[in-house]
N, C-alpha and C positions, 0 to 999 in steps of 0.2 A: 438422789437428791430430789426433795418434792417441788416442782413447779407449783406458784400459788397464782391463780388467775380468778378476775372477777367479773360479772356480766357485766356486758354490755347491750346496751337498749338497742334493740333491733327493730322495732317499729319507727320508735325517734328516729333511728339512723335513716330509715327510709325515708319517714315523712322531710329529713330535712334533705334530703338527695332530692327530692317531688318539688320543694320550695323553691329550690337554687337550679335545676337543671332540667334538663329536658328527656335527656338516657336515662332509661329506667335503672333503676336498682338490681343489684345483682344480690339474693338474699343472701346474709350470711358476710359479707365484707367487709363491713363495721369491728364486727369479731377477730377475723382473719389480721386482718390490719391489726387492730392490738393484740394479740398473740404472737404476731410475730416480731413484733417491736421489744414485746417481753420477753419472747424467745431468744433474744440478739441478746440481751440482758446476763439471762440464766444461763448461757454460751459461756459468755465472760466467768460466771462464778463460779462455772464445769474447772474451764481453764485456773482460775486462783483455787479452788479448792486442789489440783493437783500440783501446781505446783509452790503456794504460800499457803500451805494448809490450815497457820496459826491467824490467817484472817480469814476464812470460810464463811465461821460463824457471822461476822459482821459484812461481810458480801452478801448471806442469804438473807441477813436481816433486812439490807438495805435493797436488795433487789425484790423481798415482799413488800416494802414501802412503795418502791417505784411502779409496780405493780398496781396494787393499789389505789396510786396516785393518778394512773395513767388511764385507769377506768372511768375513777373519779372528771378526768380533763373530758376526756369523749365522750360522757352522756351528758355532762353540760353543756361541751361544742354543738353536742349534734341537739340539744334542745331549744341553744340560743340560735341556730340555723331555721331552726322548724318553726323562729317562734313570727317570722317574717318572710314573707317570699320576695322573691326578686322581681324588680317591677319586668325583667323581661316576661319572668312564667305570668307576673299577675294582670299587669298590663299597667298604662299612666290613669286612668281611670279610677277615682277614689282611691287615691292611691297612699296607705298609714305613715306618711310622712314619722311622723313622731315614734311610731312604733320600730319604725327603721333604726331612726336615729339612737333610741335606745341600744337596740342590736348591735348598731357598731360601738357604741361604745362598749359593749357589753365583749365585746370582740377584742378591744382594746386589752382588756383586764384577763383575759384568756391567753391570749398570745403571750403576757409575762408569766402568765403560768407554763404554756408549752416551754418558754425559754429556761426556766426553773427544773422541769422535765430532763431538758437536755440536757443540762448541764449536772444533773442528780446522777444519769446514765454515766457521764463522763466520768464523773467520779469512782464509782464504781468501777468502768476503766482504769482509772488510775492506780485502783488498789494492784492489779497486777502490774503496770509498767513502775509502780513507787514515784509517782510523780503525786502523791498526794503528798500534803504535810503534816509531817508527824510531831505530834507535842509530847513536850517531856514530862508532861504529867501519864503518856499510856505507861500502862505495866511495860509492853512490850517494845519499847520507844530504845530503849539500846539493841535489840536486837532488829530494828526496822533500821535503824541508821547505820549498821554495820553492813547490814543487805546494802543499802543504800550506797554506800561509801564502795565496798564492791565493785557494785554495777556501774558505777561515774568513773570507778580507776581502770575497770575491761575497754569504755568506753574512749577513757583518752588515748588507751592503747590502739586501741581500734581506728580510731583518726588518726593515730601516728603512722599505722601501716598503712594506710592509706593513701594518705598522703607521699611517704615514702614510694608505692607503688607507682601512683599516676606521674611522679616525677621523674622515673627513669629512661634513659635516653633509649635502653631499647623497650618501645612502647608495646611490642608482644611480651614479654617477659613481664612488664606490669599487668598486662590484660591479664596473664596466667597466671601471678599471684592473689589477683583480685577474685580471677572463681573462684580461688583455694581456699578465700576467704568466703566463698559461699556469696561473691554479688553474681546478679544477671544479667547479660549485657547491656542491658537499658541503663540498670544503674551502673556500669561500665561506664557509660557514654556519658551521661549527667555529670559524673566525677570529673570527668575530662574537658566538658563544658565550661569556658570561661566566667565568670560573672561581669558586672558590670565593671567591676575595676582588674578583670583581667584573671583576676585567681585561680585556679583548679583544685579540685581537691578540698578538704577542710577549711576553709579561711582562717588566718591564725586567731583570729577572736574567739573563735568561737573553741578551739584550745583552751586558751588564757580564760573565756567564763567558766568552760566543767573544771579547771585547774583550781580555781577559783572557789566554788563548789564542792570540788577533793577537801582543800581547806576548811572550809568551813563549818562541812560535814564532821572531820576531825578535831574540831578543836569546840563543836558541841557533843561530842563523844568523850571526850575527853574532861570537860567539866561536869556531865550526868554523869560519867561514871567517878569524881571526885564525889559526886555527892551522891551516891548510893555506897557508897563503902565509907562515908563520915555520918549516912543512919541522920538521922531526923536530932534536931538538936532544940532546946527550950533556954529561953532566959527570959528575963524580966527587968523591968524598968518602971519606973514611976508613975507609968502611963498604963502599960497593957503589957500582957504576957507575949512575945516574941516564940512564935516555931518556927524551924526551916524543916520544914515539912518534905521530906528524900522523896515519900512514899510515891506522891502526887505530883513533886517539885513544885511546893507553891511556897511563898515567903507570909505565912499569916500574922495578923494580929488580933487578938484577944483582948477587949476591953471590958470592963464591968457596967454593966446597962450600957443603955444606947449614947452613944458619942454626940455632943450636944452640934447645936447644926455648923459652925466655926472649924470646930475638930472633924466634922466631916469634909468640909470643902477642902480642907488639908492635906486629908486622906486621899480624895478624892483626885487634886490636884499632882499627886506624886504618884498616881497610877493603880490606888491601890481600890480593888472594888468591893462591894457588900455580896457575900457566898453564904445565903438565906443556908444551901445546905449544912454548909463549917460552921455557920455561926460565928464569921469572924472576918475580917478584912482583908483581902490577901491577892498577892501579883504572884505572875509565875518567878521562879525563885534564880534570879540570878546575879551577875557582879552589881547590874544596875539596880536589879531590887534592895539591896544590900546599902548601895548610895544614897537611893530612895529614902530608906529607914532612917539613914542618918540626917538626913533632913527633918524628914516629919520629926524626928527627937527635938530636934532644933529650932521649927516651927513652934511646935506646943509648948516648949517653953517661954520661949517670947510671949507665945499666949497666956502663959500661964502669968508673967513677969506685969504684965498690959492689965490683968484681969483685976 
């Protein structure tokens, strides 16, 4: 798999070490530094591509963005650094007040990018733990919730023995189930660590949320897959042509020219939004879109009744 990396300003990067500090520059660190930030990245999509290989593509897609992205952040950082020195290196003497002031602010608007940054990496983490969220408009959205659903029901098994473990009266015998289950004795010990209201082991909440989670997981599996085997359905009404769009799972509607501004706030009001690419009105497709519709019918005609 190609690693995709992009320069980084290595004069900047100095001139703004020179501005801010007093230790020289180490050449080449600027680079190092973001390479290996990218390298912890394309780690991550080594790991998903062997083992969810039908998200790969979209791991390497998204870790050339962060990429990318990451270059983009550090030659700006290190230009808004360069672009003022510190009154230590420079001294209080004429000293560019305003031009500081700019810099922090400028520092300001960087920093929500580095948090953007992180939080882009995380993602791309997530694609291997499946802690992202999966919409029922992907292709692959039944086959990501059943991975899904899976991995939540090993899990509550996994806190059941657990639990069972750390609670047995002979406490070597739990020790020795718990390697079996492959913990270390650290996490050994932490299990066994009371919390603040005394607990060990899993707290039962936290059962009762991934149980919770089992459910929910099932019972959106269970209505995508209603609506992939009942296929994309069309009807019509007085107003505008109705799809229940399987493909995408969107709920659209189809009007003839543009919806005058009343009929939109309508639309608008029951969730449903403008999809420039569909060319048509449309919420993701479920019991409540379904409810939705029966309103907006109900609205437009009152409007229609008014008009």
């Amino acid at each position: 798999m190609e690693r995709l990396f992009f320069t980084i300003n290595e004069l900047t990067a100095r001139a703004a070490k020179e501005a801010n500090s007093m230790s020289g520059y180490v050449a080449g660190s600027a680079t190092s530094e973001y390479q290996n930030m990218v390298n912890r990245v394309y780690d991550t999509v080594e790991k998903i591509k062997e083992k969810k290989p039908n998200l790969a593509e979209k791991a390497q897609h998204m870790a050339e963005r962060y990429s990318r992205k990451l270059a983009e952040y550090f030659n700006a950082y290190y230009r808004n650094e360069a672009s003022c020195p510190s009154i230590l290196i420079s001294g209080a003497g004429n000293f560019p007040v305003r031009k500081k002031e700019k810099q922090n602010s400028r520092r300001e608007t960087l920093m929500n990018d580095w948090k953007y940054l992180e939080n882009y990496a995380t993602k791309i983490e997530h694609l291997l733990t499946m802690e992202q969220p999966i919409l029922s408009g992907d292709a692959q959205a039944i086959e990501l919730l059943e991975e899904k659903l899976e991995s939540l029901k090993e899990n509550q098994e996994m806190m059941k023995a657990v639990n069972k473990a750390v609670k047995l009266k002979d406490t070597a015998k739990g020790d020795e189930q718990l390697k079996d289950m492959g913990y270390s004795d650290d996490q050994i010990k932490n299990f066994r660590e009371p919390d603040f209201c005394g607990r060990i082991g899993y707290p039962s909440y936290a059962l009762q949320n991934n149980n919770a989670n089992i459910k929910r997981i099932e019972s959106r599996l269970n209505s995508l897959r209603a609506a992939k085997e009942k296929g994309n359905q069309e009807a019509e009404n007085k107003f505008c042509k109705v799809v229940e769009n399987a493909d995408i799972m969107r709920l659209q509607l189809f009007f003839e020219g543009k919806p005058e501004d009343k009929v939109r706030d309508i639309l608008k009001g029951n969730g449903f939004k403008w999809s420039p690419k569909n060319g048509c009105w449309q919420r993701q497709l479920t019991a409540n879109a379904k409810y939705a519709l029966s309103r907006v019918i109900k609205e437009l005609e009152k409007l229609e009744e008014t008009a």
